[in-house]
C-alpha positions in Angstrom: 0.0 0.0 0.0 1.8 3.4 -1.2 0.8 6.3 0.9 3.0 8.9 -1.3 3.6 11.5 1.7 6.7 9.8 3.4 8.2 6.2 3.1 11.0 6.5 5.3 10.4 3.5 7.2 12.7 4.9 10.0 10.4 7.5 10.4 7.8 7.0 13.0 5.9 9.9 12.2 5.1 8.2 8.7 1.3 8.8 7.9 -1.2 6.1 8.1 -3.5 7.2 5.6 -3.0 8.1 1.4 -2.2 11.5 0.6 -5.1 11.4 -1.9 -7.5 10.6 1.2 -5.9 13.2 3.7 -6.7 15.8 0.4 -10.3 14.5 0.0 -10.9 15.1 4.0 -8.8 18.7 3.7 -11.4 19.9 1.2 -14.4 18.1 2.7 -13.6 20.5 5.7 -12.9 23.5 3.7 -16.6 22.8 1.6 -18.2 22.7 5.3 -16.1 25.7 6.3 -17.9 27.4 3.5 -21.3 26.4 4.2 -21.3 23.7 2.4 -21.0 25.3 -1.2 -19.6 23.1 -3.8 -15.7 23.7 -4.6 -14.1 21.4 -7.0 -10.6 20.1 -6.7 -8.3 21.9 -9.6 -5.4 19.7 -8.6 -1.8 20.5 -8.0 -0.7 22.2 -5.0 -2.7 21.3 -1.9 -1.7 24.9 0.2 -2.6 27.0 -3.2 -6.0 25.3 -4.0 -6.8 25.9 -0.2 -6.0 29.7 -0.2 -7.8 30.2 -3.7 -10.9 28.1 -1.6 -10.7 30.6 0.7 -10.9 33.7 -1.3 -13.9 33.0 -2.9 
């Protein structure tokens, strides 16, 4: 199972769950954050998609 943030298994800090699902639950919060208005995911940076969210 590939998880795509860190796999360093010397690193006990490694995440236990997918990058693509900790993005899904990052913009299921930021929808709810917004009243629940439908944002779409554009892709690409995580951090810029967020702040764009944010501005609208």
């Amino acid at each position: 199972m590939a998880h795509d943030v860190d796999r360093d298994p010397r690193n006990m800090a490694d995440p236990l769950i997918a990058a693509e699902t900790l993005r899904a639950h990052v913009l299921a919060g930021e929808r709810a954050a917004a009243g629940g208005r439908d944002l779409a995911d554009p892709g690409g940076d995580l951090i810029a998609v967020v702040a764009a969210l944010r501005r609208r």
